[in-house]
GUSE-715512 format. One line per 10 residues: number of its first residue (from 1); for each residue x, y, z of N, C-alpha, C. Coordinates in Angstrom, 1 decimal. Each point is the difference from the previous one (the first is absolute). Example, Ala and Ser with C-alpha at 12.3 -4.5 7.8 and 13.67 -1.06 7.14 Angstrom:
<nodes>
1	13.2 -5.7 7.8 -0.9 1.2 0.0 0.9 1.2 0.0 | -0.4 1.1 -0.7 0.9 1.1 0.0 -0.8 1.1 0.8
</nodes>
This chain:
<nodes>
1	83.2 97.9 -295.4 1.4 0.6 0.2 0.5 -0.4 1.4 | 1.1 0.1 0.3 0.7 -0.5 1.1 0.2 0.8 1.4 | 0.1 1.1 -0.7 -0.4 1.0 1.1 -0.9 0.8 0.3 | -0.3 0.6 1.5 -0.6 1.4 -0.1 0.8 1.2 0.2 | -0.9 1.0 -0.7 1.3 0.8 0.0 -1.2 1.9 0.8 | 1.2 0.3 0.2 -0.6 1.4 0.4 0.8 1.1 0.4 | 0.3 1.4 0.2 0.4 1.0 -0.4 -0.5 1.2 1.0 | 0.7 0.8 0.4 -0.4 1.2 0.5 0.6 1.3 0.2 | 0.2 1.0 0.4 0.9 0.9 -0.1 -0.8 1.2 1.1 | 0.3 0.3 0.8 -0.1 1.3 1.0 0.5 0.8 0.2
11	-0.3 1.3 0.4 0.9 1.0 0.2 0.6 0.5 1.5 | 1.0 0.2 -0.2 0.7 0.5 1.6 0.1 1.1 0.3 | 0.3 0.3 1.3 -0.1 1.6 0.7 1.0 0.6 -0.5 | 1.5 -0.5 -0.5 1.1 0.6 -0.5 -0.8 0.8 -0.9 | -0.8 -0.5 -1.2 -0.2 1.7 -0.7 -1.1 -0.1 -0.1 | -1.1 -0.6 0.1 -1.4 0.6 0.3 -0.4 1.3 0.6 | 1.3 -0.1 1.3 -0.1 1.4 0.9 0.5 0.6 -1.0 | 0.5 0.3 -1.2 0.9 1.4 -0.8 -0.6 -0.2 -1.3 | -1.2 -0.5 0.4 -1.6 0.3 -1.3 0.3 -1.2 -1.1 | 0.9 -0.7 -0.3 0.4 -0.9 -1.1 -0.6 -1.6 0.4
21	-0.2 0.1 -1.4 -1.1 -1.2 0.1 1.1 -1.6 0.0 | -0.9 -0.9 0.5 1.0 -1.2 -0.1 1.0 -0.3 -1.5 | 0.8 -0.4 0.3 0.9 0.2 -1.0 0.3 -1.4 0.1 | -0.5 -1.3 0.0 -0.2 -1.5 0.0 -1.0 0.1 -1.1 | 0.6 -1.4 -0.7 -1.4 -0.1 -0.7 0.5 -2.1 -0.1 | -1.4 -0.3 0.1 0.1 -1.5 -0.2 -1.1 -0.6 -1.1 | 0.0 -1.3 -0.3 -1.3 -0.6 -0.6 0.2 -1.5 -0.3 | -1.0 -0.9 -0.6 0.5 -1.1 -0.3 -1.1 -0.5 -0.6 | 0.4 -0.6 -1.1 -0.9 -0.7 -1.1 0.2 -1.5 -0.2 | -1.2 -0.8 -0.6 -0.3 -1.4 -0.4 -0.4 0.4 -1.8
31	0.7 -0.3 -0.6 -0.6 -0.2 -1.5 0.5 -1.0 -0.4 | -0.6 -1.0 -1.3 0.7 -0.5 -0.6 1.1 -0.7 0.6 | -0.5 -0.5 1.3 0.8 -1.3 0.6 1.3 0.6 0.2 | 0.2 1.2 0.0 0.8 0.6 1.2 -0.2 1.0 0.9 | 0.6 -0.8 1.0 -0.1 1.1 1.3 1.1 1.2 0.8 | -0.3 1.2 0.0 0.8 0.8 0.2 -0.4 1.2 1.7 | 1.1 0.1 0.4 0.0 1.1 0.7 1.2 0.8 0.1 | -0.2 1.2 0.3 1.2 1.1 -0.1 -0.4 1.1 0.9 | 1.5 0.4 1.0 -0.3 1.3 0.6 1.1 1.0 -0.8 | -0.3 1.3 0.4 0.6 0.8 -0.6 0.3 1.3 0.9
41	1.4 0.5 0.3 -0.5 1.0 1.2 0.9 1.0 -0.8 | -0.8 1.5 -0.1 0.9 1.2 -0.5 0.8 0.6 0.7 | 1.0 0.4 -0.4 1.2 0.7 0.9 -0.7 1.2 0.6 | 0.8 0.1 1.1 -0.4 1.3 1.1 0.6 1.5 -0.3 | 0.7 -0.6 -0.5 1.3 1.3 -0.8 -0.8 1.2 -0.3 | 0.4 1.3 0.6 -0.8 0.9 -0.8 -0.2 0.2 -0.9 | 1.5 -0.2 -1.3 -0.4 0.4 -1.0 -0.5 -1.6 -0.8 | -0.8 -0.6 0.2 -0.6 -1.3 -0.5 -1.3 0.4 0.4 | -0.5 1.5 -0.5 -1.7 0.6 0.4 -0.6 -1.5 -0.1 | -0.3 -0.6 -1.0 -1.3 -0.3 -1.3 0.4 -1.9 0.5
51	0.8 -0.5 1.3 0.0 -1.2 0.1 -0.9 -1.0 0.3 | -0.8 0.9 0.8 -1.4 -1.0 -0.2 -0.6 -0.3 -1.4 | 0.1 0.9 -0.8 -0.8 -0.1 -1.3 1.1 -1.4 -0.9 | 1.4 0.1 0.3 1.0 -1.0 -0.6 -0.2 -1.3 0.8 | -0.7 0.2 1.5 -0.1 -1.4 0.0 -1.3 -1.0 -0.6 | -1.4 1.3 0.1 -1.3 -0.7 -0.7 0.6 -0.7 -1.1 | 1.0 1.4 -0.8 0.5 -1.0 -1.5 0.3 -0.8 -0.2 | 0.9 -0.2 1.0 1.1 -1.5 0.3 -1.4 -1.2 -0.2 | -0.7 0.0 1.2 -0.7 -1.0 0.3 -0.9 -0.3 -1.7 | -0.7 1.3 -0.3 -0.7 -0.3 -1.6 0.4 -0.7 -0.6
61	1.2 0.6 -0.1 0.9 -0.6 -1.4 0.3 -1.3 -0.1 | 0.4 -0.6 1.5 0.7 -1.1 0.0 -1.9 -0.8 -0.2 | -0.9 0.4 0.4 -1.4 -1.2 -0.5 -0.5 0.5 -1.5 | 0.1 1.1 -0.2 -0.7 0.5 -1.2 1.1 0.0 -1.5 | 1.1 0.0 0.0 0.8 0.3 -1.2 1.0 -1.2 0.0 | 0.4 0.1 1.1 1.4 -0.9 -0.1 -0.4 -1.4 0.2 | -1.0 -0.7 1.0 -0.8 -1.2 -0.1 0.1 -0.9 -1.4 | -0.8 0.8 -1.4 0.5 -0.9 -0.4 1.0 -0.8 -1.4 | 1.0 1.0 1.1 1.1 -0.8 -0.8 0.4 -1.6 0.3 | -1.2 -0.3 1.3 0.4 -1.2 1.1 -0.5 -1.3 -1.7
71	-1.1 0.4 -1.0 -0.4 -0.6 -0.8 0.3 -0.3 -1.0 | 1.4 0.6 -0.4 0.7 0.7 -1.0 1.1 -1.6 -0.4 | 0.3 -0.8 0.8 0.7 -1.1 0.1 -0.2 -1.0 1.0 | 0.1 -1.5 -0.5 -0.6 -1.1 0.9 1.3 -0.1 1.7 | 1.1 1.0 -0.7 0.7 0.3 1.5 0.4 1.3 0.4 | -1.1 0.2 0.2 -0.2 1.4 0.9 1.4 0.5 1.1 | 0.6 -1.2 0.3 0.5 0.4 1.4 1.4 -0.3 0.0 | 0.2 -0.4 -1.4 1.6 -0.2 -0.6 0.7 1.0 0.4 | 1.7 0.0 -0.9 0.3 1.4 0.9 -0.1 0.8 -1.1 | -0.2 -0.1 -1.2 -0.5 0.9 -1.5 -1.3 0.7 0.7
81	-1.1 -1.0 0.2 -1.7 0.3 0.2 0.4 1.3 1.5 | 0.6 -0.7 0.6 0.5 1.1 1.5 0.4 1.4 -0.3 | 1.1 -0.4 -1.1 0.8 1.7 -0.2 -1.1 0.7 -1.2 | -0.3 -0.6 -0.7 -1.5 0.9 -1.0 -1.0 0.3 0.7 | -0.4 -0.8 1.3 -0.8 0.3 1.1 0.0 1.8 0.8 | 1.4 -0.2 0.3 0.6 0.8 0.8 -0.1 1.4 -0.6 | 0.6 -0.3 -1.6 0.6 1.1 -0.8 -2.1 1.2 -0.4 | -1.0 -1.2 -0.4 -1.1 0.3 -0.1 -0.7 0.9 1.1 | 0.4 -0.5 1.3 -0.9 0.9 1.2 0.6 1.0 0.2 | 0.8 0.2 -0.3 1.3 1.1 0.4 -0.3 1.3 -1.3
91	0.1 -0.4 -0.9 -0.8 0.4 -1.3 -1.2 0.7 0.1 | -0.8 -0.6 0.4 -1.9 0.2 -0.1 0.2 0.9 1.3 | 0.8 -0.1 0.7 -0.2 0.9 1.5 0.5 1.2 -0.6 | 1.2 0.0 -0.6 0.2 1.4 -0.7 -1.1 0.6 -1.0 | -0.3 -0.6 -0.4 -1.0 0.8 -1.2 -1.3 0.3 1.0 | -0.4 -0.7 0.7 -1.3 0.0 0.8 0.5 1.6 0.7 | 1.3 0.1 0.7 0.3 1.1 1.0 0.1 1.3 -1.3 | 0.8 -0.4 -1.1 -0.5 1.2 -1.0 -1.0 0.8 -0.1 | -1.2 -1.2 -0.5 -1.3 0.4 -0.4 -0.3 1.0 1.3 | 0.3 -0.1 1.1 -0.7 0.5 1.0 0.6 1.3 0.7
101	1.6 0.2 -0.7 0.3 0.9 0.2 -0.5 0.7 -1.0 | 0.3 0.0 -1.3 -0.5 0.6 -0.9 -1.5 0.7 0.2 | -0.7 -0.9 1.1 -1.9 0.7 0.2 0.2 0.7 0.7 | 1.0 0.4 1.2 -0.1 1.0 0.8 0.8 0.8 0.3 | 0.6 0.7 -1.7 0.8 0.8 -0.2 -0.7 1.4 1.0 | 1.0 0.7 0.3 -0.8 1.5 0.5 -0.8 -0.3 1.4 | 0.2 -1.2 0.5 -0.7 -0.6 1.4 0.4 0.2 1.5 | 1.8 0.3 -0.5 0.8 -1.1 0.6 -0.3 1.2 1.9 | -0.5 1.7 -0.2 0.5 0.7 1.4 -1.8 -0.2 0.0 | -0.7 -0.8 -0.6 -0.9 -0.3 1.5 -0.1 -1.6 0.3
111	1.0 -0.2 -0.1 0.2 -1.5 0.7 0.5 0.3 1.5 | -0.2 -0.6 0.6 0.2 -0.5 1.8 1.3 0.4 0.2 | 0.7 -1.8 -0.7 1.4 0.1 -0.2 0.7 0.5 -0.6 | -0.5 1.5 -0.6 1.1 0.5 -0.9 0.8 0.7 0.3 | -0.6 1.0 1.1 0.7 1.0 1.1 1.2 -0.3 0.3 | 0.1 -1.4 0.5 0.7 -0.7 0.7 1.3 -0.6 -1.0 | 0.0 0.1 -1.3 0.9 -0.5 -1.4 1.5 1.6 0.4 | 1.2 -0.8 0.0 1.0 1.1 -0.4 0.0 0.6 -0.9 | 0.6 1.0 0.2 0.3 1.0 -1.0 0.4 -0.8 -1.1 | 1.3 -0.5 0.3 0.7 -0.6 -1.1 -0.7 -0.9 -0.9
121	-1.3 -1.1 0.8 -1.0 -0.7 -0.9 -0.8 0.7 -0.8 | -0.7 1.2 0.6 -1.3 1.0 -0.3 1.0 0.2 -1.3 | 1.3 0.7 -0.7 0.5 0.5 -0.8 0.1 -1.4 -1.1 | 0.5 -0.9 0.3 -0.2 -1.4 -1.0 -1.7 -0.4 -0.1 | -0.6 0.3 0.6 -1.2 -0.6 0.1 -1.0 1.4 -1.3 | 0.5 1.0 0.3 -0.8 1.1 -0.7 1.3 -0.2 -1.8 | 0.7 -1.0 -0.2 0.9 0.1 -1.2 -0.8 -0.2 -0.7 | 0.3 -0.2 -1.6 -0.5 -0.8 -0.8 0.6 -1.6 -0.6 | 0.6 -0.2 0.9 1.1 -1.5 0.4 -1.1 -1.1 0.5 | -0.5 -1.1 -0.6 -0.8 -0.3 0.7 1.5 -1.3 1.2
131	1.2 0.3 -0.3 0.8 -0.7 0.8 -0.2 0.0 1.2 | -0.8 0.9 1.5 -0.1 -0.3 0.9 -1.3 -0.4 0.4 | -0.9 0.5 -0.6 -1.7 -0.2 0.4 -0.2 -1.6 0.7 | 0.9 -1.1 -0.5 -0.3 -1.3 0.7 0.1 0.2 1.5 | 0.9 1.0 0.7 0.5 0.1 1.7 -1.1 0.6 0.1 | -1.2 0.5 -0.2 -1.0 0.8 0.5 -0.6 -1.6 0.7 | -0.1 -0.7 -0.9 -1.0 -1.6 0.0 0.3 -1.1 0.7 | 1.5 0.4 0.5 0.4 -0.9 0.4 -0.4 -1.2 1.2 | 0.3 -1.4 -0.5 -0.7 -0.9 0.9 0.9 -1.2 -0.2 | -0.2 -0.7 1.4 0.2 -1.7 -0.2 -0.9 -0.6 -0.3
141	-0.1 -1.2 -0.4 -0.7 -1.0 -0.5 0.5 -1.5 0.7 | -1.3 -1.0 0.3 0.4 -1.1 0.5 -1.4 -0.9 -0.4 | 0.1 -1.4 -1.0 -0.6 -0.4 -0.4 0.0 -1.5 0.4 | -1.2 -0.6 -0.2 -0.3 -1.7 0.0 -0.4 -0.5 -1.2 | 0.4 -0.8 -0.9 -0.9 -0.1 -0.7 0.1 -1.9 -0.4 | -1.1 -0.5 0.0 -0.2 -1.2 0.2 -0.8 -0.7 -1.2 | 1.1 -1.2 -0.7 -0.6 -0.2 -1.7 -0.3 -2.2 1.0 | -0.6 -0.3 -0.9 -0.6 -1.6 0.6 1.8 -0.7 0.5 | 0.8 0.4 -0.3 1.2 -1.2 0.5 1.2 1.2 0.2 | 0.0 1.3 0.0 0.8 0.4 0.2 -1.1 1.5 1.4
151	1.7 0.7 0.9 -0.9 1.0 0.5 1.6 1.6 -0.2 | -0.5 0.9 -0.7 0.9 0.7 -0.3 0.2 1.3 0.8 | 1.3 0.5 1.4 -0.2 1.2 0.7 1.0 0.6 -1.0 | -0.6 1.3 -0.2 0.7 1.0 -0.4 0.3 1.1 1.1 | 1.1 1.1 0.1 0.1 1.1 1.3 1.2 1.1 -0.9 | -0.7 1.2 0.0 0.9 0.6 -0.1 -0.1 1.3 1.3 | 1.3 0.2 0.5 -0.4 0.9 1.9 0.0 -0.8 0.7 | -0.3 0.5 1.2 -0.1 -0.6 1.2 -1.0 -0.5 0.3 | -0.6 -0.4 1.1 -1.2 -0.9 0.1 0.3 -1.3 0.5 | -0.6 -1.0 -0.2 0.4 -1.3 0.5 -1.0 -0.9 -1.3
161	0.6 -1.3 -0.3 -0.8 -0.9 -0.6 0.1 -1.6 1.2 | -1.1 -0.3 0.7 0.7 -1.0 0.7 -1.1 -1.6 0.1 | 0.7 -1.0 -0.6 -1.0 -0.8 -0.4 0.4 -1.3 1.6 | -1.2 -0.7 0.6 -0.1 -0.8 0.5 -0.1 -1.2 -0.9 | 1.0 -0.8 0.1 0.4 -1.6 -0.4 -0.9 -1.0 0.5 | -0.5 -1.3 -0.9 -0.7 -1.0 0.7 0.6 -0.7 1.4 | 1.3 0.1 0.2 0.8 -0.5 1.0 -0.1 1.2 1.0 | -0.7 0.9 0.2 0.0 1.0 1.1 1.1 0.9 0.1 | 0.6 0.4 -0.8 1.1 0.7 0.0 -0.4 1.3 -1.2 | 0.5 0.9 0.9 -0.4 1.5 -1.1 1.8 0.7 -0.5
171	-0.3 0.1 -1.4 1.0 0.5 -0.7 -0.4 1.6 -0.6 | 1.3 0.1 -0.6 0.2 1.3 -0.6 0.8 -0.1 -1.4 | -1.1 -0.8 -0.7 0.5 -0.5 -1.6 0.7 1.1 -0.6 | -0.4 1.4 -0.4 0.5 1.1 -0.6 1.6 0.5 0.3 | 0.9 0.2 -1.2 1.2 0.1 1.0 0.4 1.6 0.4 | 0.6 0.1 0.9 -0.2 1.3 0.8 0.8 1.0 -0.8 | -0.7 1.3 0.1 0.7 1.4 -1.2 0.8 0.6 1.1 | 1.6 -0.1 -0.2 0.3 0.9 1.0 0.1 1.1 -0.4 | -0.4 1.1 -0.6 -0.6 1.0 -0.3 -1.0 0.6 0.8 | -1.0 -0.7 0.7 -0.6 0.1 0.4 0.4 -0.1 2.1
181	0.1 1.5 0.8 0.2 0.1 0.8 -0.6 1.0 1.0 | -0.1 0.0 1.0 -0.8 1.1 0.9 -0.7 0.6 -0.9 | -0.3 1.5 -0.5 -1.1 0.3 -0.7 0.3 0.1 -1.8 | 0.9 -0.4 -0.3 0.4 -0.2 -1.4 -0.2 -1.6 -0.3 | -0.7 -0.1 -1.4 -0.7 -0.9 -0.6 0.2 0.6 -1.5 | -0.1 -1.3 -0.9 -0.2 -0.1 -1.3 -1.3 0.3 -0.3 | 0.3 0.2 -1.1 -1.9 0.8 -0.6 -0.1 -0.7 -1.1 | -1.3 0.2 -0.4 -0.3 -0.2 -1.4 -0.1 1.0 -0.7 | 0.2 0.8 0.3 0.7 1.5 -0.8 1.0 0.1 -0.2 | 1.0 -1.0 0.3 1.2 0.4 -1.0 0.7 0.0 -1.2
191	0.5 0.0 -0.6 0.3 -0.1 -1.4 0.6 -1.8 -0.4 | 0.1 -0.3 1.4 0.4 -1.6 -0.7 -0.7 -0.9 0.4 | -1.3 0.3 0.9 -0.6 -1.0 0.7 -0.6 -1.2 -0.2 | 0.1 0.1 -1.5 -0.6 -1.3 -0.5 0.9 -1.3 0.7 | 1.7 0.5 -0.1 0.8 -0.9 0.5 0.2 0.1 1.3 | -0.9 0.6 0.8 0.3 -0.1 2.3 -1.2 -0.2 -0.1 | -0.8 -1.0 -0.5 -1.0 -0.5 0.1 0.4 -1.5 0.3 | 0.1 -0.4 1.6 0.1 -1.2 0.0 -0.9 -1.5 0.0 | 0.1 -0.5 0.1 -0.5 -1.6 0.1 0.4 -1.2 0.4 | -1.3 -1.1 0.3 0.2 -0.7 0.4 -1.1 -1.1 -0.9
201	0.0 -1.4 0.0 -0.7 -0.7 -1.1 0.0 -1.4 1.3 | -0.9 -0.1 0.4 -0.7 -1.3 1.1 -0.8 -0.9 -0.8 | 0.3 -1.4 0.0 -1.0 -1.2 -0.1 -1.1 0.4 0.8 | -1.2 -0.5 -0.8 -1.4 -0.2 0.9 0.1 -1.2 0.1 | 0.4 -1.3 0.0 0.1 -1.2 0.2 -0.3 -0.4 1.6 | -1.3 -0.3 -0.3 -0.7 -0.7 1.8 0.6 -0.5 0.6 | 0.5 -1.3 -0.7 1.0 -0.7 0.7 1.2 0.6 0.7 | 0.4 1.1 -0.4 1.2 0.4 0.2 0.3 0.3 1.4 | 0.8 0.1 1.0 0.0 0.5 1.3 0.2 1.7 -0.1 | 0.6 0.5 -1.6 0.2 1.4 0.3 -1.3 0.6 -1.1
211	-0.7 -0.6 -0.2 -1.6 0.3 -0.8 -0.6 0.9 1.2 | -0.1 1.5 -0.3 -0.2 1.5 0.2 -1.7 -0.2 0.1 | -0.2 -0.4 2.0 -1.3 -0.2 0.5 -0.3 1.5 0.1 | 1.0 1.2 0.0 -1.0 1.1 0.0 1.3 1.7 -0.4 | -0.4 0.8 -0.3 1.3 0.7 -0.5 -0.8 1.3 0.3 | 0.5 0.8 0.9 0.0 1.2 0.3 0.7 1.2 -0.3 | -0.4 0.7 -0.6 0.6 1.7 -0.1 -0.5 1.2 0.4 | 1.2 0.1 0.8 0.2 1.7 0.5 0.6 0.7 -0.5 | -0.5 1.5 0.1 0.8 1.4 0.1 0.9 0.2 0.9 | 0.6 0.4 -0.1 0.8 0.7 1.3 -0.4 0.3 1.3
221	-1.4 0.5 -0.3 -1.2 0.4 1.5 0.0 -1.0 0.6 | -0.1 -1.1 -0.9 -0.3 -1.5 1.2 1.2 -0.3 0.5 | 0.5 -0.2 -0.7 1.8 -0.5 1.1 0.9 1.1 0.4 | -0.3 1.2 0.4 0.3 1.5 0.8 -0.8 -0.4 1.2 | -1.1 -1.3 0.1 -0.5 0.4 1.1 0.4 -0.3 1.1 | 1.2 -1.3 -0.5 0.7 -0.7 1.0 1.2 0.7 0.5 | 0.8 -0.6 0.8 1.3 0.4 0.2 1.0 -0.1 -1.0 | 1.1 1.0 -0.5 0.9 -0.7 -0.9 0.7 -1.2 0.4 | 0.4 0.1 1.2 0.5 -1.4 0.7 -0.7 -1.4 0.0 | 0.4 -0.9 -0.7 -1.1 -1.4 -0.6 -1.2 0.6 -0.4
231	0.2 0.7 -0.8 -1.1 0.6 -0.5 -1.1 -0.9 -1.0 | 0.5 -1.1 -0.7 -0.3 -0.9 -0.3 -0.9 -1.2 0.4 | 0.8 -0.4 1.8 -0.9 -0.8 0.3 -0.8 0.9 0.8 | 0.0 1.1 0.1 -1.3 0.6 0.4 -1.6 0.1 -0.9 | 1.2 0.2 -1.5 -1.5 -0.4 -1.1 -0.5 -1.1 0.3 | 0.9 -0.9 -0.7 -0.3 -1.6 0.4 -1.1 -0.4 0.8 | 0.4 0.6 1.6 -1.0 -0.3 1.0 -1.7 0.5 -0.3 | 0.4 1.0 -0.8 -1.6 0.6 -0.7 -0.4 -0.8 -0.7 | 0.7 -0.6 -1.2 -0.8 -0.3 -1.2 -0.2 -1.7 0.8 | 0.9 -0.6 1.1 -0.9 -0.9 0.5 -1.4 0.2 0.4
241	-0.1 0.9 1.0 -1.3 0.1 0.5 -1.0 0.6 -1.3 | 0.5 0.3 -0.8 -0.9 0.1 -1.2 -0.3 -1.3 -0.3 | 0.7 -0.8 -0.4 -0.5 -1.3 -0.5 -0.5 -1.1 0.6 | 0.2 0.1 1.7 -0.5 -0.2 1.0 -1.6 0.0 0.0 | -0.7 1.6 -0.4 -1.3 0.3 0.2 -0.5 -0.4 -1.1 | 0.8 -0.1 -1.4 -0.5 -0.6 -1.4 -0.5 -1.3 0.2 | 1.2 -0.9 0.8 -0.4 -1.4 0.3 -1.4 -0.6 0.7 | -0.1 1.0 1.4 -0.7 -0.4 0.9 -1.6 0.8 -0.3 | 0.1 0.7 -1.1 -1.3 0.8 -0.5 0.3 -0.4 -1.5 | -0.1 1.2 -0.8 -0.2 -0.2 -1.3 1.3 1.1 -0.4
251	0.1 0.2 -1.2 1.1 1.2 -0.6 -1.0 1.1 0.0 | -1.7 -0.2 -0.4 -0.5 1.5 0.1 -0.3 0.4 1.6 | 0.5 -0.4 0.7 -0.5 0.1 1.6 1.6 1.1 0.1 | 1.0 -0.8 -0.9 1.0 1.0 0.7 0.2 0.8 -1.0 | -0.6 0.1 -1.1 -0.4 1.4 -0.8 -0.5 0.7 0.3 | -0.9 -0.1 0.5 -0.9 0.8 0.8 0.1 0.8 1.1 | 1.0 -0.8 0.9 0.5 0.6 0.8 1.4 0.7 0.1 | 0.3 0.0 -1.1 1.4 0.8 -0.6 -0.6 1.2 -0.6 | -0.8 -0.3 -0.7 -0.9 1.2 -0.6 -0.9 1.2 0.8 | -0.3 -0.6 1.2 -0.7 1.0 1.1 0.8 1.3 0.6
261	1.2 -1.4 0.5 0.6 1.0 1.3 1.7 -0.8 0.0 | 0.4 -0.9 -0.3 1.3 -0.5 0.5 0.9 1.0 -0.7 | 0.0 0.1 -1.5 0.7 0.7 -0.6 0.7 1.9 0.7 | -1.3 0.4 0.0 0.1 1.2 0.4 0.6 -0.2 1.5 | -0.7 -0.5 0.8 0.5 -0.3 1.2 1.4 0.3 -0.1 | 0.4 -1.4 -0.7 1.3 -0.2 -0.1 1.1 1.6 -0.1 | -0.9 0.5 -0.9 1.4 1.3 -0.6 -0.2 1.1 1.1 | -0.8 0.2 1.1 -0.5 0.9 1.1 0.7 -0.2 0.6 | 0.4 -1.3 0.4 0.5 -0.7 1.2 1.7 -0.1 -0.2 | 0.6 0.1 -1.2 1.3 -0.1 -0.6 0.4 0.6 -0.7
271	0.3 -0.1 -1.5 0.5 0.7 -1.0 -0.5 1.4 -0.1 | -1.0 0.4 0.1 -1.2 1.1 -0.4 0.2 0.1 -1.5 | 0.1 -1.0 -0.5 0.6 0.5 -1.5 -1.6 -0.8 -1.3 | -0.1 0.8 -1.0 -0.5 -0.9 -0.6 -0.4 -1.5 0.1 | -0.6 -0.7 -0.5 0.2 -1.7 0.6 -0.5 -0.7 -1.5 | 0.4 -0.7 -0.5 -0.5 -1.3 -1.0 0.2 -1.3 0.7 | -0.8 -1.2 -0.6 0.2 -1.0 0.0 -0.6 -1.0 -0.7 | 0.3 -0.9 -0.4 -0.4 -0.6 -1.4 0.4 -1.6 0.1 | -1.0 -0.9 0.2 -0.1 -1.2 0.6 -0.1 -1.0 -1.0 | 0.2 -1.0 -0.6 -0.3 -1.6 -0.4 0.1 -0.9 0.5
281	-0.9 -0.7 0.7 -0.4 -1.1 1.1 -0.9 -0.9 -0.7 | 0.6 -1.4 0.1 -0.2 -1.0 -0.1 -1.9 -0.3 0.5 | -0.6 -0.3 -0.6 -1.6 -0.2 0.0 -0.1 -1.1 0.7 | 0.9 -1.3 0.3 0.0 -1.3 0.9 0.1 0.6 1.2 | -0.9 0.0 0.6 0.0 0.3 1.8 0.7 -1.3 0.8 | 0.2 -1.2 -0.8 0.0 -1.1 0.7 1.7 0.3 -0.2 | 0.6 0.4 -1.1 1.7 0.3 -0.4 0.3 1.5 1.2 | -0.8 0.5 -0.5 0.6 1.2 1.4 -0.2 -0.5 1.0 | -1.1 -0.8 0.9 0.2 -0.3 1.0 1.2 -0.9 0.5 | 0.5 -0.5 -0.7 1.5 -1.2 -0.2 1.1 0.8 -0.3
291	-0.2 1.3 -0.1 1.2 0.7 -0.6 0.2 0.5 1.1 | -1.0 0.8 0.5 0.1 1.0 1.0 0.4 -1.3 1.6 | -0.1 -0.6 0.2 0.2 -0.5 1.2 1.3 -0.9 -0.1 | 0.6 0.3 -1.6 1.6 -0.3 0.0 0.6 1.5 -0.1 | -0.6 0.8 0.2 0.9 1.0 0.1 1.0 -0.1 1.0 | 1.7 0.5 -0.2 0.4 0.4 1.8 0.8 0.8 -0.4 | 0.1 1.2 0.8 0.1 1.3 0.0 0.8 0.5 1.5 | 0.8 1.2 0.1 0.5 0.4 1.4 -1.3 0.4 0.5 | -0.2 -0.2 1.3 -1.1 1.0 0.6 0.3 1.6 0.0 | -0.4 0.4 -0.3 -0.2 1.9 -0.4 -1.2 0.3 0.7
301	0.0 1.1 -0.1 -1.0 1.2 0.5 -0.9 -0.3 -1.2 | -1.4 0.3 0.2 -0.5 0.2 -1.2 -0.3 1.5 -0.6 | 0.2 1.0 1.6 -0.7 1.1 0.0 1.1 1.1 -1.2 | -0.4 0.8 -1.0 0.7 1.1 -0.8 0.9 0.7 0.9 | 0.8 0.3 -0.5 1.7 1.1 0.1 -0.8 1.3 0.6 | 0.0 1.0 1.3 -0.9 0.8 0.1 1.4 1.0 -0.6
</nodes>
């Protein structure tokens, strides 16, 4: 396979201190010659109790149910294969969040976050409507998924999808939801989300100068940690020095060291929020090392937004 891939998620002081458990969830699979990674972060909203639980879903679904529809036709990534794609995970997430409401009927006042649910929710949430139970779950979704000649981001919310080009240049393939502002974001709990599920569809072509040496996704926790001001090339300057240490060591050297202490670091020191991150990096050390020393970038600060 062409990449390595890897995945994490931590939790931040924003609600750890108010007993709630991380509400990120990430993962990333190799089967059957495709490679995937996806982060997933649940809304903070009070009344969205059960969003950690909608983002595990998110992440399941999109490896365990919706996967493989990728098998279903020799063009997966057409715009038919894309919108049946789309319409499928969107689907399986609802029924997955059913099943789970349905198990913990009678649950809901010794949950954490229930306390914390409005009035006005608590009275739709205690209906026999199952029309609001999706806002309890709610979450974004942000996906990689990588077939032998094609590499497919999906995003619904906010977050970032941001792929480094063989030419040293980092983009932002997905096109921007402007729905999505200060703390309002699209969900996949809404009733039409199949369709604000965006995309983007990249050549893996070697040759190519824009052939996707490495593609990174964040939550919100990671890009809150910067300033909003060039808040971008403040990422940027990160995911260089990520690919920097991938080059001049290995990718499990900076897995490893993402997985100890950078991540969390990172959300202490800035956001305090939740954190995901969800990597596909190019396995040629000799291509990252060539990539990375055509990077050029404003000089930034590297240090988090205090």
């Amino acid at each position: 396979m062409p990449y390595k891939v890897f995945s994490l998620s931590r939790p931040g002081q924003k609600y750890a201190q108010r007993g709630f458990r991380c509400q990120d969830s990430s993962g990333n699979c190799t089967k059957n010659g495709v490679q995937i990674v996806a982060v997933a972060d649940g809304h903070g909203a009070n009344d969205c109790f059960r969003s950690e639980i909608g983002a595990s879903i998110a992440i399941d679904t999109l490896f365990c149910e919706a996967l493989p529809l990728l098998y279903d036709t020799n063009l997966p990534f057409s715009d038919q294969g894309i919108r049946n794609f789309k319409y499928k995970l969107w689907q399986s997430w609802r029924e997955a969040v059913k099943k789970d409401w349905d198990s913990r009927r009678g649950l809901d006042d010794k949950e954490t976050r229930y306390e914390f649910v409005s009035e006005k929710y608590k009275q739709r949430y205690q209906c026999e409507s199952d029309k609001y139970l999706y806002t309890a779950y709610g979450t974004t979704l942000i996906a990689a998924i990588a077939i032998e000649s094609e590499l497919l981001l999906l995003q619904i919310g906010d977050g970032s999808a941001v792929v480094l080009c063989a030419d040293g240049l980092f983009t932002l393939p997905v096109p921007r939801d402007e729905e999505n502002y200060l703390n309002v974001t699209t969900s996949l709990s809404e009733d039409d989300a199949d369709q604000k599920i965006r995309h983007a569809v990249l050549s893996l072509d070697t040759t190519s100068c824009t052939y996707p040496v490495a593609v990174f996704l964040s939550s919100d926790g990671v890009d809150d940690c910067f300033p909003t001001y060039q808040n971008e090339e403040y990422l940027f300057n990160f995911y260089k020095v990520l690919v920097e240490t991938a080059a001049k060591e290995n990718a499990e050297a900076l897995f490893t060291e993402l997985n100890n202490n950078a991540l969390a670091e990172m959300s202490a020191k800035g956001s305090h929020d939740d954190i995901s991150l969800g990597i596909m990096m190019s396995a040629d050390r000799k291509l990252l090392n060539k990539v990375w020393q055509s990077i050029s970038l404003p000089q930034v600060p590297l240090e988090p937004d205090d």
